[in-house]
N, C-alpha and C positions, 0 to 999 in steps of 0.2 A: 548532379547536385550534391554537393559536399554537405553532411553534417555543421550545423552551426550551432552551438550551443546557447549565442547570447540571443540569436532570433526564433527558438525553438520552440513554442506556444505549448504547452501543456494543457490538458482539457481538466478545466476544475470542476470538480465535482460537485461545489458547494451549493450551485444551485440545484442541484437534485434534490425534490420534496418529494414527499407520499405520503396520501393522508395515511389513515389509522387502516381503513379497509383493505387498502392498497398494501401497507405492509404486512398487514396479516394474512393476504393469500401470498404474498412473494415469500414467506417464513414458514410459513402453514401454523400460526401463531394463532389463538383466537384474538379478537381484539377484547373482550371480558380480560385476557392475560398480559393483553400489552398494556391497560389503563392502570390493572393493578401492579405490573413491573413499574411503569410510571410514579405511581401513589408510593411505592418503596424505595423511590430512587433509582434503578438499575438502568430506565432510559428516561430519557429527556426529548420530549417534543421539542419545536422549535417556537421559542416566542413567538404571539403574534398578539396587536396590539387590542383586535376582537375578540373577545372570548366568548362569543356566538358560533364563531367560527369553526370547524372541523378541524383537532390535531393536526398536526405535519410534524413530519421526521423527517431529518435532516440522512444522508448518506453514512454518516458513522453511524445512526442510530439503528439503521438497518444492518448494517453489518455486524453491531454488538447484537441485536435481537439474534440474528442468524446463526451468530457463533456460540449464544446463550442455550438455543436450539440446541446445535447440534450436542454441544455439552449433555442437556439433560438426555439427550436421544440415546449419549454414550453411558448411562445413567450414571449421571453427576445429580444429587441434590441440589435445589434451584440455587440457595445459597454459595457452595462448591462451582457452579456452574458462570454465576454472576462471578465471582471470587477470578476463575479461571479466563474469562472474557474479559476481563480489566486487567492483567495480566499480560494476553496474546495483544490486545489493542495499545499496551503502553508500551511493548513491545516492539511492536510495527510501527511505531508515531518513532523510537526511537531509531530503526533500520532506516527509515522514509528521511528522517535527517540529516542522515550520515550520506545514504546515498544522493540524495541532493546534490549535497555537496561538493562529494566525490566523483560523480559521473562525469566521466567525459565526454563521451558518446560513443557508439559502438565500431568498431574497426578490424581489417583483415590484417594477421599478421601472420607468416610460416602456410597460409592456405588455411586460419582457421578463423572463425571468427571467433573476437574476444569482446569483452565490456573493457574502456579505459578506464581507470578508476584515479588518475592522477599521478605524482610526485609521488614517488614512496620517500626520496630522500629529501634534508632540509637542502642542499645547495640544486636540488630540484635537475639534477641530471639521469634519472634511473626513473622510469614509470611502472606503472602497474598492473597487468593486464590480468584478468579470470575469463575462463574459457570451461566449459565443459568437454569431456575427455570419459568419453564411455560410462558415462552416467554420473563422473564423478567431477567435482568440483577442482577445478589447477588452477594455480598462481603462477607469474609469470615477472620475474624483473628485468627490466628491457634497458638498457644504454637509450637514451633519445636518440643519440646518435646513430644508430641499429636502425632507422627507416628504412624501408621502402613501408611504410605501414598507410592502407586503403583505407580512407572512410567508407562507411559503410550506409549512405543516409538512407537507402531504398528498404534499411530492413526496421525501421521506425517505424 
């Protein structure tokens, strides 16, 4: 089975909730500290239309808690730590759309495997391939023409 990019189903995370309790043992967070990050702004429950209801947090909110965490862990003042998690997380929203887009899918070239990353050039004959290479990060510009190159679908 070949890699196909346009039929490739991604697993969204969006529906992933947890109430308050829930995120405070996955954090080791109290929830006394998640209401009051709440009350400051630093996270955001997830609307809901009861407000009888138990909080939920939504999958980034766990992850900013986590990263908030570990910040103070590495002793960041809360402030400094909040500061630093909005930071890494606009960070990663900005990586996550680059690579979107860029992905091609993963594939064997020379015996290695690489990530396609597309067209390096505009008349779009020369691709792009990253590989790791003894721990280190390689670049790779390939002729299209240069195939024999393996989809790789079995390692998704």
């Amino acid at each position: 089975m070949n890699f196909d990019k346009e039929n490739f189903k991604k697993p969204s995370l969006d529906h992933l909730q947890f109430r308050i309790g829930e995120l405070a043992r996955m954090t080791n967070i109290s929830t006394r500290q998640l209401r009051y990050w709440e009350k400051q702004g630093y996270v955001q429950a997830i609307d809901r239309e009861d407000e009888q209801e138990s909080r939920l947090y939504g999958f980034r909110a766990f992850v900013k808690v986590a990263i908030i965490k570990q910040n103070l862990d590495d002793g960041d003042s809360l402030h400094e730590a909040v500061d630093k998690a909005n930071e890494q997380l606009e960070s990663a929203m900005i990586i996550h759309h680059i690579m979107k887009k860029a992905f091609q899918g993963i594939e064997e070239y020379e015996g290695r495997v690489v990530v396609n990353l597309g067209y390096f050039d505009d008349a779009e004959t020369q691709l792009l391939y990253v590989y790791l290479e003894s721990g280190k990060v390689k670049y790779r510009v390939v002729d299209k023409r240069e195939f024999p190159i393996t989809k790789k679908s079995q390692l998704l």
